[in-house]
KEPALUM-146284 format. One line per field, with one value per atom (N, C-alpha, C): residue number from 1; residue in three letters; x negated, y, z negated. Coordinates in Angstrom, 1 decimal, padded with zeros to 4 digits, m for minus. Each point is the difference from the previous one (the first is absolute). Layout:
BEGIN
resi <- NUM	...
resn <- Ala	...
east <- X	...
north <- Y	...
up <- Z	...
END
This chain:
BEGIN
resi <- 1	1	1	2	2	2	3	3	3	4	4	4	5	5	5	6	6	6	7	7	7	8	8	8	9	9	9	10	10	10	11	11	11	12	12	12	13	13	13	14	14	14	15	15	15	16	16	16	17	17	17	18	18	18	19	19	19	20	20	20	21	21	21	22	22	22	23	23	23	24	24	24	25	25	25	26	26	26	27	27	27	28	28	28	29	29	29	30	30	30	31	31	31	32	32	32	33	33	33	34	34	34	35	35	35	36	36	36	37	37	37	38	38	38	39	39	39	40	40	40	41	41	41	42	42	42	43	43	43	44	44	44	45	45	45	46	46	46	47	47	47	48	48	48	49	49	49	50	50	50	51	51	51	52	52	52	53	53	53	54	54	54	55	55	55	56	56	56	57	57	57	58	58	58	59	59	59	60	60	60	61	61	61	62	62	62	63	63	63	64	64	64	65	65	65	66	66	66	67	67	67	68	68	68	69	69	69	70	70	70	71	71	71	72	72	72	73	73	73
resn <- Unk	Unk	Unk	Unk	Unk	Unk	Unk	Unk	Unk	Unk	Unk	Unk	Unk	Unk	Unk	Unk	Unk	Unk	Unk	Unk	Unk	Unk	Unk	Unk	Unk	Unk	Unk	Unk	Unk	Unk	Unk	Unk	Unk	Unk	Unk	Unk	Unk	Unk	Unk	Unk	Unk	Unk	Unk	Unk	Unk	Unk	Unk	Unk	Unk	Unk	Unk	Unk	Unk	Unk	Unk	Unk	Unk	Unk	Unk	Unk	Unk	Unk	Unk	Unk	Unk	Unk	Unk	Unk	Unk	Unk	Unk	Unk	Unk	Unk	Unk	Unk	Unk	Unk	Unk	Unk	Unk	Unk	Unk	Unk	Unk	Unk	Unk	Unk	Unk	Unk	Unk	Unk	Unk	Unk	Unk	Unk	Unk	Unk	Unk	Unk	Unk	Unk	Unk	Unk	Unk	Unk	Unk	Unk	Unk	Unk	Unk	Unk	Unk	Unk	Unk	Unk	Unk	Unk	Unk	Unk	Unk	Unk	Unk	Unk	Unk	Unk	Unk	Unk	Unk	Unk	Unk	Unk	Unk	Unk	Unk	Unk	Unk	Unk	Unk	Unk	Unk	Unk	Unk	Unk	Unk	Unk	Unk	Unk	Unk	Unk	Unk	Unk	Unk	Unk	Unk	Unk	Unk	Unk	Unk	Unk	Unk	Unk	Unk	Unk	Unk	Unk	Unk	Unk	Unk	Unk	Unk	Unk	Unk	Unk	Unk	Unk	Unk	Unk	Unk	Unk	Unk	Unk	Unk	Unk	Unk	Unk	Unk	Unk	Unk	Unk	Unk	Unk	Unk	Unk	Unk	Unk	Unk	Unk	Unk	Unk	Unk	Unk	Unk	Unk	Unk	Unk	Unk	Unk	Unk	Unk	Unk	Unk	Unk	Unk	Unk	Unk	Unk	Unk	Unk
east <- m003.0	001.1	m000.3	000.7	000.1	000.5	m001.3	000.5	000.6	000.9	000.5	m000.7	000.2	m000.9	000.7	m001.0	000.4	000.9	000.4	001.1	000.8	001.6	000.4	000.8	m000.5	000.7	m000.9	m001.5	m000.7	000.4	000.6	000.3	001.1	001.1	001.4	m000.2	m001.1	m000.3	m000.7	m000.7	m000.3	000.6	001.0	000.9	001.0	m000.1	001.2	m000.6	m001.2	m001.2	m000.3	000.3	m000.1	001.7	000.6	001.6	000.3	m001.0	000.2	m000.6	m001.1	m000.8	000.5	001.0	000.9	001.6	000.1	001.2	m000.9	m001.3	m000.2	m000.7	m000.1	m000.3	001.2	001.3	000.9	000.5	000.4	000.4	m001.5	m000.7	m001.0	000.4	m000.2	000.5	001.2	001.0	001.3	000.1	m000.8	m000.3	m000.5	m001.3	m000.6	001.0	000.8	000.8	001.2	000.3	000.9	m000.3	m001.3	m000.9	m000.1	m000.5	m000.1	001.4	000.8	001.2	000.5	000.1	m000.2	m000.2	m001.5	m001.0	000.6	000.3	000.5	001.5	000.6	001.7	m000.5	m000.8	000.1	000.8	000.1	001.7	m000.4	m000.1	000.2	000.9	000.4	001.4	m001.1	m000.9	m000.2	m001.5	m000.8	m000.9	m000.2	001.4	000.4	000.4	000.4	000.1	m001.4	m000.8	m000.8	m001.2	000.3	m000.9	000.4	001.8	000.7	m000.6	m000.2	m000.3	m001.2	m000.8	m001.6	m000.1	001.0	000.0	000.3	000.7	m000.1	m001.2	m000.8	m001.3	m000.9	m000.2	m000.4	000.0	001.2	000.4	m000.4	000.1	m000.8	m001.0	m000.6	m002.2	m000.2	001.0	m000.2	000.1	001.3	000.1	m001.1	m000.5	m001.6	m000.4	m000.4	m001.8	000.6	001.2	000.3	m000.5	000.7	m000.3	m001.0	m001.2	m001.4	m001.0	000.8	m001.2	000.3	001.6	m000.2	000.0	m000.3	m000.7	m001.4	m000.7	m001.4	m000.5	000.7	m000.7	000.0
north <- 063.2	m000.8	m000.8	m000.3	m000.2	m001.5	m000.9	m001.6	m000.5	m000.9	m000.6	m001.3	000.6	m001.5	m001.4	m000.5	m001.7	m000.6	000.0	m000.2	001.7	m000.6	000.9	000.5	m001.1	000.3	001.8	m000.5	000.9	001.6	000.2	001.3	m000.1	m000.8	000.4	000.5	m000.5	000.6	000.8	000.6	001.4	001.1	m000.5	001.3	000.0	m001.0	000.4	000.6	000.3	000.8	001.5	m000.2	001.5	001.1	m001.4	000.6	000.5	m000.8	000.4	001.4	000.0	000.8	001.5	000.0	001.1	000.3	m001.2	000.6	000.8	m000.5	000.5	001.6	000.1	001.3	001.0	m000.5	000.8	000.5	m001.6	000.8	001.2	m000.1	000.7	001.5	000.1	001.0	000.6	m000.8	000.9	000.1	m000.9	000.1	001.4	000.5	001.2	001.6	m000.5	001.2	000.0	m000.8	000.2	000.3	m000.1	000.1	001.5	000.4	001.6	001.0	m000.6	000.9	m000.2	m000.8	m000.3	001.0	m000.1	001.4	001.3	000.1	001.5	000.3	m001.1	000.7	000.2	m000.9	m000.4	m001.1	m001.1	m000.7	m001.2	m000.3	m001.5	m001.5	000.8	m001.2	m000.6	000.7	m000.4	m000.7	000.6	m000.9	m001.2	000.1	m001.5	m000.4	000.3	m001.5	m000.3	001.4	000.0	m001.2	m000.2	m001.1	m001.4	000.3	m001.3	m001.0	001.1	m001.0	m000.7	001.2	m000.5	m001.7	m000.2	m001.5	m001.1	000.8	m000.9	000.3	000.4	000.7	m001.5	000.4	m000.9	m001.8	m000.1	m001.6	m000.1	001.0	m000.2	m000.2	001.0	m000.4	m001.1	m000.3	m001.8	m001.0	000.4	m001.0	000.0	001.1	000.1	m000.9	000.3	m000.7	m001.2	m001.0	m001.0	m000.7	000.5	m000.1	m000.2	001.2	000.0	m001.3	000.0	m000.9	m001.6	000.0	m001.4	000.1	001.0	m000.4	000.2	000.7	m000.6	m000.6	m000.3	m001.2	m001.4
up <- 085.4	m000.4	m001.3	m001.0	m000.9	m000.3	m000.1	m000.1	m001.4	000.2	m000.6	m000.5	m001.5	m001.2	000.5	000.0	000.2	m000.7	m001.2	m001.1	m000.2	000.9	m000.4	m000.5	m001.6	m001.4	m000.4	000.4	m000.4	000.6	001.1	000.4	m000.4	m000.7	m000.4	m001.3	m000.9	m001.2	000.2	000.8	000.2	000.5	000.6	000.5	m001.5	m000.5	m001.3	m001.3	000.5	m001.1	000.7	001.2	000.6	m000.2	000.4	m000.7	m001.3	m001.1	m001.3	m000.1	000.3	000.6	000.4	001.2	000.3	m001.0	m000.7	m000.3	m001.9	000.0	m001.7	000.7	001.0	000.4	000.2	000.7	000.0	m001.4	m001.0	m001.2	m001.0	m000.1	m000.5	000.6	001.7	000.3	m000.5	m000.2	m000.2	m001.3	m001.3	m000.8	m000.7	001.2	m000.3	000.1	000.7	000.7	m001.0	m000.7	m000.7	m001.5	m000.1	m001.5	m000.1	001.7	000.0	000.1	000.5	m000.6	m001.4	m000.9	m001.0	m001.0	000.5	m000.5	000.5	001.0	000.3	m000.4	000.2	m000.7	m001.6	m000.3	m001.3	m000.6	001.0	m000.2	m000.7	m001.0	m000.8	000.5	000.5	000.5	001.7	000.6	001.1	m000.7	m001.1	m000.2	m000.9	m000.4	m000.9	001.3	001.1	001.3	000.3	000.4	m000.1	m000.5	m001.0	m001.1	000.3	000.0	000.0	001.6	001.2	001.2	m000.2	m000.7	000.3	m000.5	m001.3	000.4	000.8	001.1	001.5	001.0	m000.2	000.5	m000.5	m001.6	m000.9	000.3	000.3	000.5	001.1	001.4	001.0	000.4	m000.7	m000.4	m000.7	m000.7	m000.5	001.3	000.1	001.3	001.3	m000.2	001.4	m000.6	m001.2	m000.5	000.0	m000.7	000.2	001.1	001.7	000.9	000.8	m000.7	000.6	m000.6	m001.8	000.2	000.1	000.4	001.3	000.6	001.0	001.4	000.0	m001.3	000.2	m000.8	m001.0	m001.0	000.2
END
C-alpha cells in the first residue's frame, strides 16, 4: 500500500507532474504517428500541423520543469 506524504500540497504537485507527464507522452505519441504519415503520403499540409503542435508539446515540457523545480527546489 502506498502512503500518503505528510503535506498534501506535496502529492498534489506530484500528481500534477505525473499528469503533465501523461499528457506530454500522449501528444509526442500522436505527434509521431502523424509525422509518419506525413512521410508516407508525402503530405505537407499534415507536417506543417505537424511542426505547428510540437509547440504545444514545447509549452508542456516548460510547464513540467517549471513545476519540478518547485517542488524540489
Amino acid at each position: 500500500m502506498v502512503e500518503k506524504h505528510i503535506v498534501k500540497g506535496f502529492d498534489s504537485d506530484l500528481e500534477s507532474i505525473k499528469n503533465h507527464i501523461n499528457t506530454i507522452s500522449g501528444l509526442v505519441e500522436s505527434q509521431l504517428s502523424y509525422a509518419y504519415q506525413a512521410l508516407i503520403e508525402r503530405n505537407s499540409d499534415i507536417a506543417e500541423q505537424v511542426i505547428e503542435r510540437d509547440k504545444k508539446i514545447d509549452n508542456k515540457y516548460q510547464e513540467l520543469l517549471d513545476l519540478s523545480v518547485k517542488l524540489f527546489a
